[in-house]
Z-matrix of the N, CA and C atoms (Angstrom, degrees):
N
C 1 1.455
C 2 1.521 1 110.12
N 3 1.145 2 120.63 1 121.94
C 4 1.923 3 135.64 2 166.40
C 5 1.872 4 88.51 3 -46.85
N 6 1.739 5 71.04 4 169.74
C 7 2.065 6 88.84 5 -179.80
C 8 1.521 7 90.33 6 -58.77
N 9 1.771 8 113.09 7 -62.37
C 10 1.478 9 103.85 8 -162.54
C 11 1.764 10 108.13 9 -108.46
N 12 1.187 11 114.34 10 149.69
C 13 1.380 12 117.38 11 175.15
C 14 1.830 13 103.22 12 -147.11
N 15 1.725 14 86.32 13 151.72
C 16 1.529 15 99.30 14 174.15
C 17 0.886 16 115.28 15 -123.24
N 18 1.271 17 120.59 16 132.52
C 19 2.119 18 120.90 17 -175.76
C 20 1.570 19 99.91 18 -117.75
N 21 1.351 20 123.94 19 92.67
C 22 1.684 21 120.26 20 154.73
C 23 1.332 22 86.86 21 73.98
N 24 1.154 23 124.45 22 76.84
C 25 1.320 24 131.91 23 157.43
C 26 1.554 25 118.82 24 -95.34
N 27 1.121 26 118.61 25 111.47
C 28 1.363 27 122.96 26 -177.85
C 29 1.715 28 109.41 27 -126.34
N 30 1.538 29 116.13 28 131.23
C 31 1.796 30 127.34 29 -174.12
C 32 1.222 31 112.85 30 -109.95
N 33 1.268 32 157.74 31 122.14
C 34 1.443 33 143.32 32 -167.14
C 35 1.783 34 85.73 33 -136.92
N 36 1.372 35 102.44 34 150.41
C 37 1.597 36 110.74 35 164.42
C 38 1.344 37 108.43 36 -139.87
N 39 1.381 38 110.83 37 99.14
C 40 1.463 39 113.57 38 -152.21
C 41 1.189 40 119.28 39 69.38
N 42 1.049 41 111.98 40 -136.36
C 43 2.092 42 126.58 41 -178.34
C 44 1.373 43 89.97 42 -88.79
N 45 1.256 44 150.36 43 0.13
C 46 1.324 45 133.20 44 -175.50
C 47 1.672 46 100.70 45 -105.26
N 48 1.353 47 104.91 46 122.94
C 49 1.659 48 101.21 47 169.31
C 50 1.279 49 86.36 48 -122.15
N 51 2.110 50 89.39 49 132.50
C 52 1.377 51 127.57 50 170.90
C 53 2.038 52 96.29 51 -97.59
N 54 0.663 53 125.03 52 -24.88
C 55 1.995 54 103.08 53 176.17
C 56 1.152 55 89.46 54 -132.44
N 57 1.832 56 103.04 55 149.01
C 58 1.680 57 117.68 56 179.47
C 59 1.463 58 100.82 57 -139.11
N 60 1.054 59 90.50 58 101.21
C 61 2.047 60 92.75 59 158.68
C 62 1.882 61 101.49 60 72.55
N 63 1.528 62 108.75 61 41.88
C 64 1.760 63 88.99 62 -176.56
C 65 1.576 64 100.74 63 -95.04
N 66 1.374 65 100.04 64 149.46
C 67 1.443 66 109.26 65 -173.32
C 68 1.769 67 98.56 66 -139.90
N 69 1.803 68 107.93 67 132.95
C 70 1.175 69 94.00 68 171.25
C 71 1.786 70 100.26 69 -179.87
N 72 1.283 71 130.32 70 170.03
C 73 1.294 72 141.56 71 -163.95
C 74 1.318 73 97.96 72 -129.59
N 75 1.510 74 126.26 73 167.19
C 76 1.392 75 135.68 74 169.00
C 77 1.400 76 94.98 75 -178.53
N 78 1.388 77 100.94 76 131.54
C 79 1.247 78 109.39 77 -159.90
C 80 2.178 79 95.69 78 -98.44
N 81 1.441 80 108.59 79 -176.86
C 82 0.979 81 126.01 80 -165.73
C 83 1.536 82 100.36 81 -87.44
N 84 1.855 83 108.67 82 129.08
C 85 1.531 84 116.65 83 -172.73
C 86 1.279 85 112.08 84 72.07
N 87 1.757 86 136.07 85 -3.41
C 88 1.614 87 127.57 86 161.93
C 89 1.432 88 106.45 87 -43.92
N 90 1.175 89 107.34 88 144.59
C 91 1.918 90 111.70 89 138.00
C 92 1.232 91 121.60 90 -101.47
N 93 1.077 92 144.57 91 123.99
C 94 1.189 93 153.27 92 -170.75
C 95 1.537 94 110.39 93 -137.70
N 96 1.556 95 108.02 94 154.42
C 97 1.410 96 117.78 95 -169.19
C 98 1.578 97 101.74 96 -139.08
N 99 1.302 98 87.86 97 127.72
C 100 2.147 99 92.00 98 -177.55
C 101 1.292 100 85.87 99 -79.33
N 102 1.180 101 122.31 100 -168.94
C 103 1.275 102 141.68 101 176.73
C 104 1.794 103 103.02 102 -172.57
N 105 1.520 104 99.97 103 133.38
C 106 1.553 105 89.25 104 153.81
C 107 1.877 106 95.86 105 177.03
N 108 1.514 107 107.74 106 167.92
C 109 1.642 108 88.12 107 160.95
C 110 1.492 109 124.51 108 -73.63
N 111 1.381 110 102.39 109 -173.57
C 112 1.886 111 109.19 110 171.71
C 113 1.541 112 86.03 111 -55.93
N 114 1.664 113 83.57 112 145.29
C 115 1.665 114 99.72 113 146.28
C 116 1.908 115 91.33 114 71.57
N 117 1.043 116 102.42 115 13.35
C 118 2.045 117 91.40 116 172.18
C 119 1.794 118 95.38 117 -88.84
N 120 1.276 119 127.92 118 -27.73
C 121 1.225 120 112.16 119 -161.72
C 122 1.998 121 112.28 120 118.77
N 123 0.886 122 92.54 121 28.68
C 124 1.911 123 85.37 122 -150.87
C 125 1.883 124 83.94 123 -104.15
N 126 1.179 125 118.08 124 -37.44
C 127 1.417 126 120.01 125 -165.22
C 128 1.556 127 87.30 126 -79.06
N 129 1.480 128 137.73 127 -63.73
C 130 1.091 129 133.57 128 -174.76
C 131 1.444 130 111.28 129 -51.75
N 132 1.849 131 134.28 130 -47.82
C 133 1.734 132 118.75 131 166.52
C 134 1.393 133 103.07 132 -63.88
N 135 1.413 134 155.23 133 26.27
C 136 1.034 135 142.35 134 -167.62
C 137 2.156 136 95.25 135 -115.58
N 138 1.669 137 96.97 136 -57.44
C 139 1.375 138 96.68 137 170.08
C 140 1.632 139 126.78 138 -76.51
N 141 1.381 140 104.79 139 15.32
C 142 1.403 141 106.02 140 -171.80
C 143 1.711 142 96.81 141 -119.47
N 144 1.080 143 111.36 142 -11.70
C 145 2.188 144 119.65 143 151.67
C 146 1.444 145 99.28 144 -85.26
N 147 1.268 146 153.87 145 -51.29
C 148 1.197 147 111.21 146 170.64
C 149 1.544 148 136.58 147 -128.12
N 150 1.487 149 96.54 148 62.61
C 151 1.275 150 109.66 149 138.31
C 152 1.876 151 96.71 150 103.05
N 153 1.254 152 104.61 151 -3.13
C 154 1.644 153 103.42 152 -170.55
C 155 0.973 154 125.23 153 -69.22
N 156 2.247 155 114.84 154 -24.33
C 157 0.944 156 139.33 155 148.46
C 158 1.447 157 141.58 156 -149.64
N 159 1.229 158 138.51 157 -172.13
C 160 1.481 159 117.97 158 -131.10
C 161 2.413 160 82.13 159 -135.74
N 162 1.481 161 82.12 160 146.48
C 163 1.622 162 96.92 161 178.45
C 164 1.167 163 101.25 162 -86.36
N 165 1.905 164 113.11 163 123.52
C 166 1.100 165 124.35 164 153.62
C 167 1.432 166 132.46 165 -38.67
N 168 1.601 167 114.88 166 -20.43
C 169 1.577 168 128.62 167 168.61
C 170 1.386 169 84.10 168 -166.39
N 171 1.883 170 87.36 169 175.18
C 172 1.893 171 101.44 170 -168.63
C 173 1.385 172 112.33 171 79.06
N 174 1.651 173 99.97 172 179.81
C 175 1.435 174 104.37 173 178.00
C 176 1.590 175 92.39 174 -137.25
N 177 1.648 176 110.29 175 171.70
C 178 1.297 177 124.02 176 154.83
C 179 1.414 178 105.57 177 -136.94
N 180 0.825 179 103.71 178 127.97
C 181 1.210 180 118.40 179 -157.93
C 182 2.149 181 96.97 180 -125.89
N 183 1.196 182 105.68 181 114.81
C 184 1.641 183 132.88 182 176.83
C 185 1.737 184 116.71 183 -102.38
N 186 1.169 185 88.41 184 105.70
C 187 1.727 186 84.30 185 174.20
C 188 2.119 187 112.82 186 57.38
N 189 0.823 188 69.71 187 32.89
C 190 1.557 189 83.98 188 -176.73
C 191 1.560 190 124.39 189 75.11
N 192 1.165 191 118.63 190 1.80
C 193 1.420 192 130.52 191 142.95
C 194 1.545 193 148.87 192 -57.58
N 195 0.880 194 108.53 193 123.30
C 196 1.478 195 94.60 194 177.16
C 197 1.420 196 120.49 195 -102.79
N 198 1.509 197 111.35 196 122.93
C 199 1.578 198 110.01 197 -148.55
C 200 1.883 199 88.55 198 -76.67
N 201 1.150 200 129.48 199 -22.30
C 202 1.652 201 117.52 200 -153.41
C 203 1.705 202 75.34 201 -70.59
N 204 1.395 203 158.35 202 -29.30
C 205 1.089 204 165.21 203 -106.71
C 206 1.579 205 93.51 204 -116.11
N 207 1.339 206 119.49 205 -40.61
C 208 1.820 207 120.38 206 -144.12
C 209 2.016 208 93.46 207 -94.27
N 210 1.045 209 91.44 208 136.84
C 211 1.811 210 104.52 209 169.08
C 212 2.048 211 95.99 210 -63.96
N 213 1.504 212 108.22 211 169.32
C 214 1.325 213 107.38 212 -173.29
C 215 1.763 214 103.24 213 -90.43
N 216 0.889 215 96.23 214 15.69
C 217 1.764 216 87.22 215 164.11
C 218 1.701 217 121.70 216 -117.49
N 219 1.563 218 103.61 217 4.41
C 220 1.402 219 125.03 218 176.99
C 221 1.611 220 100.19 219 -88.96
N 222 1.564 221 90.95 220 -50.39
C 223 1.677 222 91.11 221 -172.03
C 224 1.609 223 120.92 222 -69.02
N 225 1.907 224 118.27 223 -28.22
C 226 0.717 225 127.69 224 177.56
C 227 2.068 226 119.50 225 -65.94
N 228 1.810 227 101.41 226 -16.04
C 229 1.364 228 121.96 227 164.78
C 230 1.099 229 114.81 228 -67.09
N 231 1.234 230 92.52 229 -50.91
C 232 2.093 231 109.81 230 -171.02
C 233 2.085 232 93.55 231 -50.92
N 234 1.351 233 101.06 232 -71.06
C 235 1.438 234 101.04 233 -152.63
C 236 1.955 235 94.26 234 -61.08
N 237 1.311 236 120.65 235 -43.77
C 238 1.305 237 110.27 236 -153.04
C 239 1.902 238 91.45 237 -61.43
N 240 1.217 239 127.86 238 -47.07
C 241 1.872 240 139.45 239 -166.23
C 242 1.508 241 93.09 240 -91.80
N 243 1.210 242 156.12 241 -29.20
C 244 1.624 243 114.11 242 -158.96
C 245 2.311 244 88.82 243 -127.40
N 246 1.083 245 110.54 244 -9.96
C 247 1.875 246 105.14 245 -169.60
C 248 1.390 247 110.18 246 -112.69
N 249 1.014 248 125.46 247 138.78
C 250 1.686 249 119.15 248 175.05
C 251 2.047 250 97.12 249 -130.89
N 252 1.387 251 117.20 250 116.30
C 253 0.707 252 149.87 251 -166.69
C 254 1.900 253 118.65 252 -78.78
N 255 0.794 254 135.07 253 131.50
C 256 1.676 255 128.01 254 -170.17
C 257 1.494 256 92.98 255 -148.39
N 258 1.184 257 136.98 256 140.73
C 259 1.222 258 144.55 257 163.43
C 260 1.947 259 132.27 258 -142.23
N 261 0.826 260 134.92 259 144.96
C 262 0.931 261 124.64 260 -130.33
C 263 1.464 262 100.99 261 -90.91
N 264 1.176 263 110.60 262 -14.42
C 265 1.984 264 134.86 263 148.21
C 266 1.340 265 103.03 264 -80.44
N 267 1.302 266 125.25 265 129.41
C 268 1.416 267 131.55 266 -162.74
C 269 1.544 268 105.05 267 -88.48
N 270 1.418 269 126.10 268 -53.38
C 271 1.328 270 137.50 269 127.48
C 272 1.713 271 90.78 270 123.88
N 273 1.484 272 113.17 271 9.50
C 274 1.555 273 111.28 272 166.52
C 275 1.311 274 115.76 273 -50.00
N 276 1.866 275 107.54 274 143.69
C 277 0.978 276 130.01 275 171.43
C 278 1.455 277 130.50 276 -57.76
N 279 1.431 278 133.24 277 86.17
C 280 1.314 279 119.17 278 -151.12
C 281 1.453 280 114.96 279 -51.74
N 282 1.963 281 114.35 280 -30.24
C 283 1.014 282 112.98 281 -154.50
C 284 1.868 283 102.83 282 -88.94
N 285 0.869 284 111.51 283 11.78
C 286 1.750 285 125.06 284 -159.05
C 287 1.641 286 96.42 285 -112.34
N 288 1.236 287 124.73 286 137.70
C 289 1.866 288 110.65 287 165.78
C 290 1.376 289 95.18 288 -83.60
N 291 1.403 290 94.98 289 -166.11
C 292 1.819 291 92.68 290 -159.98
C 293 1.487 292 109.72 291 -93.61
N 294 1.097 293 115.91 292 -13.70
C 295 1.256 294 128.86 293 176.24
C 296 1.537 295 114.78 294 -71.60
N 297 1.296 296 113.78 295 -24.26
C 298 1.737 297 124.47 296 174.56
C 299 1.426 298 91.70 297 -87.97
N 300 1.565 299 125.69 298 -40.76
C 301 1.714 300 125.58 299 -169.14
C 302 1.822 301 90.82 300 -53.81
N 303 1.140 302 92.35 301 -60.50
C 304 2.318 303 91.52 302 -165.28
C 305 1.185 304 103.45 303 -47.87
N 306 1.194 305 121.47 304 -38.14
C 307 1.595 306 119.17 305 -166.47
C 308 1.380 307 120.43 306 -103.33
N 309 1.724 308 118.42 307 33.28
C 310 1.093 309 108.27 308 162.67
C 311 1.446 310 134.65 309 -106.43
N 312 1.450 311 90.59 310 4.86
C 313 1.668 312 93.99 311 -172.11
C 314 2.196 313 88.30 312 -92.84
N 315 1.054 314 117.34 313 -33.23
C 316 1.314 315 105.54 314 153.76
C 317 1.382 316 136.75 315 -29.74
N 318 1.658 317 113.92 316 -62.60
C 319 1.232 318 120.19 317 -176.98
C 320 1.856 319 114.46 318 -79.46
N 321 1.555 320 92.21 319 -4.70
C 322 2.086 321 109.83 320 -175.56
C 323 1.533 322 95.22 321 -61.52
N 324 1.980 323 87.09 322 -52.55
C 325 1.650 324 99.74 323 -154.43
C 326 1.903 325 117.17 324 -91.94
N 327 1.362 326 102.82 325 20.13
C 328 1.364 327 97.10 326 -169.66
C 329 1.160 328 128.13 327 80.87
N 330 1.295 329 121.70 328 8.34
C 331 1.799 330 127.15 329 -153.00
C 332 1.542 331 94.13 330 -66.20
N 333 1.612 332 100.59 331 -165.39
C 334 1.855 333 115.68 332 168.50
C 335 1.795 334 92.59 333 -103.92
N 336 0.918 335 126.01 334 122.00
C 337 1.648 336 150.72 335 -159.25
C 338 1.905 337 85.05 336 -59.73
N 339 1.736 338 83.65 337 -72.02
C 340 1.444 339 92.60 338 -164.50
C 341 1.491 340 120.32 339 -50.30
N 342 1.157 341 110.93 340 -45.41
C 343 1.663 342 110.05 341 -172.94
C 344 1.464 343 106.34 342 -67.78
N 345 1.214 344 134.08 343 -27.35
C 346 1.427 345 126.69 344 172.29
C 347 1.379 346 105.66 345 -75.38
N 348 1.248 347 121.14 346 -58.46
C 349 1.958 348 112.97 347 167.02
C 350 1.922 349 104.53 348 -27.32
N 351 1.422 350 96.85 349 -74.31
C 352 1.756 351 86.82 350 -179.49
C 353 1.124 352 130.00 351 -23.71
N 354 1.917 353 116.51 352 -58.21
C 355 1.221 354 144.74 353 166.25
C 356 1.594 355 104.82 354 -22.09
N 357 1.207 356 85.08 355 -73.81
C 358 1.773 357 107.45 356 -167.21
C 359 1.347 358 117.10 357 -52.01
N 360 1.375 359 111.46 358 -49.82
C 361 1.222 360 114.71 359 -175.71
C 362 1.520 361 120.95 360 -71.41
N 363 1.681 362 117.84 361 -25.77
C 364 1.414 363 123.86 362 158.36
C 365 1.509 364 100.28 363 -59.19
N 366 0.926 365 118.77 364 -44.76
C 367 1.707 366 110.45 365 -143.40
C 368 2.049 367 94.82 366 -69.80
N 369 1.742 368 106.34 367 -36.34
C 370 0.977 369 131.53 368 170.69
C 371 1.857 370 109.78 369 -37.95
N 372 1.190 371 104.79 370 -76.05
C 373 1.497 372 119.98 371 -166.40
C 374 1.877 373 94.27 372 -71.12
N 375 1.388 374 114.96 373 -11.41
C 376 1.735 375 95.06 374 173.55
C 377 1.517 376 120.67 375 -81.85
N 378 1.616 377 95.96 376 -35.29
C 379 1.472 378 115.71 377 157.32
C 380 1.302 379 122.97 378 -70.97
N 381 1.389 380 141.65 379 9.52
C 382 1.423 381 123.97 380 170.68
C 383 1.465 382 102.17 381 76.89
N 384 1.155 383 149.39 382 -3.48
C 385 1.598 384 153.46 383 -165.10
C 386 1.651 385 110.64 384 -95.25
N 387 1.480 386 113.14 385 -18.55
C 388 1.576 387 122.15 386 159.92
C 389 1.753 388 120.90 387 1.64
N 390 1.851 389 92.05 388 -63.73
C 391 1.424 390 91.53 389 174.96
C 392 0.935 391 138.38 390 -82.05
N 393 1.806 392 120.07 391 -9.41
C 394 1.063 393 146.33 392 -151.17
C 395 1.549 394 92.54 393 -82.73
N 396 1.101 395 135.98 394 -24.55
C 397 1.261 396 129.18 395 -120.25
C 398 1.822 397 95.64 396 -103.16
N 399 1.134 398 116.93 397 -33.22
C 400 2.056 399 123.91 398 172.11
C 401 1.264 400 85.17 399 -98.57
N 402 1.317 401 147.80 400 70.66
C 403 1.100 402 135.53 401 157.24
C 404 1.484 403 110.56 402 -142.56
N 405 1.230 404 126.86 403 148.47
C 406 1.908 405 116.31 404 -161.59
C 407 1.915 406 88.63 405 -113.39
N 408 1.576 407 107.31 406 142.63
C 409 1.511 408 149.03 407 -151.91
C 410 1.933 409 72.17 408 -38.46
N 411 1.294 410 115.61 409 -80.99
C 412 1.692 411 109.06 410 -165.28
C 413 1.141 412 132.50 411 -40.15
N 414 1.625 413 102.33 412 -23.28
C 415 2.034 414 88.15 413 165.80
C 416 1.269 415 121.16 414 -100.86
N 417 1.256 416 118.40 415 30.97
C 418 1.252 417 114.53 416 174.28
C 419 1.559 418 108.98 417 -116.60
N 420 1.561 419 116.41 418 160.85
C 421 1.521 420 100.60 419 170.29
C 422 1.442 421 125.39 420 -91.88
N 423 1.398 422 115.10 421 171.08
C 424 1.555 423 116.77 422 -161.07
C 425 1.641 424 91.22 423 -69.43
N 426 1.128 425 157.41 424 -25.94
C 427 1.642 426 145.18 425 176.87
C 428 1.257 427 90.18 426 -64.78
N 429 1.280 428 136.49 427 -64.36
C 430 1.343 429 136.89 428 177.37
C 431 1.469 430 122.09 429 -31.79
N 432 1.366 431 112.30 430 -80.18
C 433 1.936 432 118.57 431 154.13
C 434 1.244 433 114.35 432 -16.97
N 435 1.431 434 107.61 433 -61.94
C 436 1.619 435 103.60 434 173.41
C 437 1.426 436 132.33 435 -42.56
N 438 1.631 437 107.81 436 -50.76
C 439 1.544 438 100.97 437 173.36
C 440 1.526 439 107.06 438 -91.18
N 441 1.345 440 131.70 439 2.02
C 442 1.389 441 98.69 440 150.50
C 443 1.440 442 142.97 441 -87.91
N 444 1.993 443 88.76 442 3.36
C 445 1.404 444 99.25 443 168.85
C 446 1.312 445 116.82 444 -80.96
N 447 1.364 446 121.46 445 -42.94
C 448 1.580 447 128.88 446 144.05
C 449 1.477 448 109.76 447 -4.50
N 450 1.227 449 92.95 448 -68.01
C 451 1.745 450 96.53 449 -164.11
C 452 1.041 451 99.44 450 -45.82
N 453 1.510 452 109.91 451 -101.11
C 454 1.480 453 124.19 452 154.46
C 455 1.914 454 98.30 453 28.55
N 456 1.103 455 99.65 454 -102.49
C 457 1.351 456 88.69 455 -166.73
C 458 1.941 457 127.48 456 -59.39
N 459 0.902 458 68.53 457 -39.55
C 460 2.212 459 49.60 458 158.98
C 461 1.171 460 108.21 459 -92.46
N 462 1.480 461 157.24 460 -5.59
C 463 1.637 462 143.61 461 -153.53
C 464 2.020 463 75.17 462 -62.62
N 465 1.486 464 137.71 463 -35.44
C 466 1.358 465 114.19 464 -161.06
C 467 1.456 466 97.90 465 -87.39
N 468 1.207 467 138.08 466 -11.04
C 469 1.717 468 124.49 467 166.02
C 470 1.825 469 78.04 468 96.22
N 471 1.694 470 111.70 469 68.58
C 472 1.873 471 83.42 470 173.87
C 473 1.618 472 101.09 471 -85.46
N 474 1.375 473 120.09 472 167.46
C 475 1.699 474 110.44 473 149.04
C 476 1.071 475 133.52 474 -87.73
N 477 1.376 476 105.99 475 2.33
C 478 1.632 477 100.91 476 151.07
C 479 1.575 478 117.89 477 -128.17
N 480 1.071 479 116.64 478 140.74
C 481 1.611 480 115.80 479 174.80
C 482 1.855 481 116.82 480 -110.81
N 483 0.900 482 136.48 481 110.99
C 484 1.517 483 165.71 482 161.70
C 485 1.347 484 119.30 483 -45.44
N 486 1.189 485 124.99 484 59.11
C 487 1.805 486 103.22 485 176.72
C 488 1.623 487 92.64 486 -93.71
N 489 1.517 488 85.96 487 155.43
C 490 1.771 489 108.98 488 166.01
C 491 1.800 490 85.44 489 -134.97
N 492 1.661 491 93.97 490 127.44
C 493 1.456 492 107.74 491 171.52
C 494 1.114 493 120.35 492 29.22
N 495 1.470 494 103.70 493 50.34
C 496 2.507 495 103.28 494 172.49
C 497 1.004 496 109.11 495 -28.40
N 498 1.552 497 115.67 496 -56.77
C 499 1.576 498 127.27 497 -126.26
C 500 1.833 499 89.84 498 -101.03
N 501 1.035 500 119.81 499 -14.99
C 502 1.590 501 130.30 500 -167.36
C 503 2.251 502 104.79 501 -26.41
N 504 1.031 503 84.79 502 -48.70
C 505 1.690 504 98.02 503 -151.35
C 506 1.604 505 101.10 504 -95.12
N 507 1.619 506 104.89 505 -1.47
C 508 1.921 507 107.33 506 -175.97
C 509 1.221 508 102.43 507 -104.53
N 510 1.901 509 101.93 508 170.89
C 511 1.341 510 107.14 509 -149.88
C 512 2.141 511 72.26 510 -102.57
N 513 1.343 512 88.79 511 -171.30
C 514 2.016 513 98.73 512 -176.05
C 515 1.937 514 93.63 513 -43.14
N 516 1.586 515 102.74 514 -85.45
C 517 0.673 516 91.47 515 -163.54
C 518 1.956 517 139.34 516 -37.52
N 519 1.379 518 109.37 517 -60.99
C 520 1.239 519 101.43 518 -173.46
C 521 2.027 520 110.31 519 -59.23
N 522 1.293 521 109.33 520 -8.57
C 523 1.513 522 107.38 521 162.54
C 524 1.217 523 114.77 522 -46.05
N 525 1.376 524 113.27 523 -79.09
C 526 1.307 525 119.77 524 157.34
C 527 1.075 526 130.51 525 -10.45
N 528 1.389 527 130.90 526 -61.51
C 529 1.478 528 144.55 527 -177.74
C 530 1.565 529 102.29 528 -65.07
N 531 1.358 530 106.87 529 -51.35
C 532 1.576 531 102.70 530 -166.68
C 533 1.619 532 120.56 531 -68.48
N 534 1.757 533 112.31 532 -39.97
C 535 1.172 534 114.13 533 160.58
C 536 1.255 535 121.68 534 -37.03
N 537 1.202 536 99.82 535 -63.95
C 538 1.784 537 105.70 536 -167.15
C 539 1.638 538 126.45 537 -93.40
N 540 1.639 539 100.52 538 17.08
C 541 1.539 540 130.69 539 140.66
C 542 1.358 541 126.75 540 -77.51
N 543 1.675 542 120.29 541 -37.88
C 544 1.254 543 135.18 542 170.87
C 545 1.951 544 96.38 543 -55.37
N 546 1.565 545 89.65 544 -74.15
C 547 1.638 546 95.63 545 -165.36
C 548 1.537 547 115.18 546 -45.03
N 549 1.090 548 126.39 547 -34.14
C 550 1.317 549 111.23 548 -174.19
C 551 1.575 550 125.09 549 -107.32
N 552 1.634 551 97.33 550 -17.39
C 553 1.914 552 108.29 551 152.17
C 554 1.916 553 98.59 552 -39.90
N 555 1.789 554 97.84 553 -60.94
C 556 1.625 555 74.65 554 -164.56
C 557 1.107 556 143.21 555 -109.19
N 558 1.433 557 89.72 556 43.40
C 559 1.578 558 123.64 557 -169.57
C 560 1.726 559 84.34 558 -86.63
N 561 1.552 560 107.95 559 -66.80
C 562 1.766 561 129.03 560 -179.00
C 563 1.540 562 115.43 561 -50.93
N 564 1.615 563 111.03 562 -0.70
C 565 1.669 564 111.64 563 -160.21
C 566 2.305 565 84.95 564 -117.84
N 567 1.063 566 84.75 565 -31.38
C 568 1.407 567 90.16 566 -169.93
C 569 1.710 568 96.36 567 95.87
N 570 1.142 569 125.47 568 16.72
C 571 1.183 570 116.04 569 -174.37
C 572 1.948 571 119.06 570 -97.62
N 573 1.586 572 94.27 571 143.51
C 574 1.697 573 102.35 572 170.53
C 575 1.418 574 108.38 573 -70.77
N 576 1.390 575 103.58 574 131.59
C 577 1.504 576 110.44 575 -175.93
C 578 1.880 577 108.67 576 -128.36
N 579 1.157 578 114.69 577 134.03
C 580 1.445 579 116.83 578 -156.24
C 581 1.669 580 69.98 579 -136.51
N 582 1.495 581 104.29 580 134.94
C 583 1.878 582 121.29 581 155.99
C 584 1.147 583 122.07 582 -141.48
N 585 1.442 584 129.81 583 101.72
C 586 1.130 585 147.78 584 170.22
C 587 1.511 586 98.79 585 -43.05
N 588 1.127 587 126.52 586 131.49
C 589 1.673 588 123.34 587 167.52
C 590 1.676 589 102.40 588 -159.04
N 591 1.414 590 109.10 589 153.83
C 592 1.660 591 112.84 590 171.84
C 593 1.544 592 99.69 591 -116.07
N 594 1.497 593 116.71 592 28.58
C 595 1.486 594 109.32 593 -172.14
C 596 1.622 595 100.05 594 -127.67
N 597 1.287 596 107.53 595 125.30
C 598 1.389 597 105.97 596 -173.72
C 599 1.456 598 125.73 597 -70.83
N 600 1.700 599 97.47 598 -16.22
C 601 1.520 600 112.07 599 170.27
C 602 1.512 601 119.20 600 -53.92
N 603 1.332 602 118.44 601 -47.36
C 604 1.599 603 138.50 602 175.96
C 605 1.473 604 122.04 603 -89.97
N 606 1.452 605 95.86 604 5.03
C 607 1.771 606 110.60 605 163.08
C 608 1.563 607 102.16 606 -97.57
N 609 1.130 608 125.35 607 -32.14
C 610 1.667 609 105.79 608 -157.73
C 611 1.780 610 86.12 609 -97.43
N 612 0.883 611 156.63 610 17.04
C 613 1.557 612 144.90 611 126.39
C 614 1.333 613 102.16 612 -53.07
N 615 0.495 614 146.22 613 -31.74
C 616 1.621 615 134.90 614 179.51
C 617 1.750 616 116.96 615 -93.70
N 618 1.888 617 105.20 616 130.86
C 619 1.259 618 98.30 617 -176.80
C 620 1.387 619 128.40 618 -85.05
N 621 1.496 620 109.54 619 6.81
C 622 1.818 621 133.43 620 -173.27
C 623 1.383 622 73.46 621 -112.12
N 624 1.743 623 119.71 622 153.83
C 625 1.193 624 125.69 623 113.81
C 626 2.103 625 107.74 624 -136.37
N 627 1.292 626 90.69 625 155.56
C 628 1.614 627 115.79 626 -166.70
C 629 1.267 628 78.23 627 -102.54
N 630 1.536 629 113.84 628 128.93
C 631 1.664 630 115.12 629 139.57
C 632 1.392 631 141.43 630 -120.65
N 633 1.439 632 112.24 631 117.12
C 634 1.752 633 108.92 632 -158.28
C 635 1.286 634 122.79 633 -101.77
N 636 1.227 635 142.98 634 108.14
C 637 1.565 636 143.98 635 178.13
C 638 1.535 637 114.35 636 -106.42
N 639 1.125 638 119.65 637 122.85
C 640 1.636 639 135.89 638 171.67
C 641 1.726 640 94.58 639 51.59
N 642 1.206 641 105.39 640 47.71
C 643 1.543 642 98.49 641 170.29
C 644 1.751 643 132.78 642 93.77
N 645 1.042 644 88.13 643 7.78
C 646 1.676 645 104.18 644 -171.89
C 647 1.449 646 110.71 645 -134.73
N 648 1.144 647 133.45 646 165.60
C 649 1.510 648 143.04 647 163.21
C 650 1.637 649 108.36 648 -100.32
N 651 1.136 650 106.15 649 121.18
C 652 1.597 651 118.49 650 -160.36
C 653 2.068 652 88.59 651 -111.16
N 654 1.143 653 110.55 652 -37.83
C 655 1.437 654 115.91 653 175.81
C 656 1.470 655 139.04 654 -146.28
């Protein structure tokens, strides 16, 4: 069995089912890239790997767990220690500088303060984000936001990392940059990296790609 696997995963919201029958493995340290249009279902299997929400049938099963299995203070473990999250809304705290933004899922989860500051602040100065860091979410620019949302999510070292649409809100270039910042951060993290994208540019970095239409994996 891979770190993550799906057995007959099916999502309904109401009478509408968004996933039908997905089945699939990914082993530990892949990169992989969903692919699909809006509305295929790809953002919804994306929050249903880590843990944001729960399969109407099937299992997902993490590290040999099955999350539909965990009470909400297991799951709330799971996501804060094993997922690091990226979204294509950065979702910083305006009132926080960004340097309090990276370090709060630290102080959520009990962490050691300091060693994630360390973390951060390398991860900071590899990205150019140095200054960013005493500075609050509005004066910085949205390429900027981005990698301190980056940060943010690995400063805890997760083993798996989560984007839904990084690149959504960038122009070509910083697409570019950010993809192939993802891929090799978690190449260097040892980390599994899963990226939802509808852009074929930020699919072919990746040597997996998943492809999902109206709810299914077609490839």
């Amino acid at each position: 069995m891979g770190l993550i696997r799906l057995e007959q995963v099916e999502k309904s919201f109401g009478k509408t089912k968004v996933l039908r029958g997905i089945n699939f493995d990914i082993a530990e340290r892949e990169l992989v890239a969903i692919r699909g249009a809006s509305g295929s279902g790809k953002s919804t299997l994306l929050y249903l790997l880590g843990g944001l929400d729960q399969p109407t049938t099937g299992k997902v099963i993490i590290d040999g767990k099955n999350l539909s299995d965990m009470k909400d203070d297991d799951l709330a473990l799971f996501r804060n220690t094993t997922v690091g999250f990226v979204f294509q809304f950065h979702f910083l705290l305006p009132s926080m500088t960004c340097r309090d933004n990276i370090l709060l899922p630290a102080r959520i989860g009990g962490r050691d303060i300091k060693a994630v500051q360390e973390n951060a602040e390398a991860l900071a100065e590899y990205l150019g984000v140095t200054h960013c860091l005493n500075k609050f979410p509005f004066e910085i620019s949205g390429g900027e936001q981005q990698r301190i949302n980056i940060i943010r999510a690995l400063s805890l070292r997760p083993k798996i990392l989560l984007c839904d649409e990084p690149t959504g809100n960038l122009d070509s270039m910083n697409t570019e940059k950010v993809a192939t910042l993802l891929k090799k951060l978690a190449q260097d993290y040892g980390t599994t990296l899963l990226v939802v994208t509808h852009d074929d540019r930020v699919a072919s970095h990746f040597p997996r790609k998943i492809v999902i239409e109206d709810g299914q994996i077609i490839g």
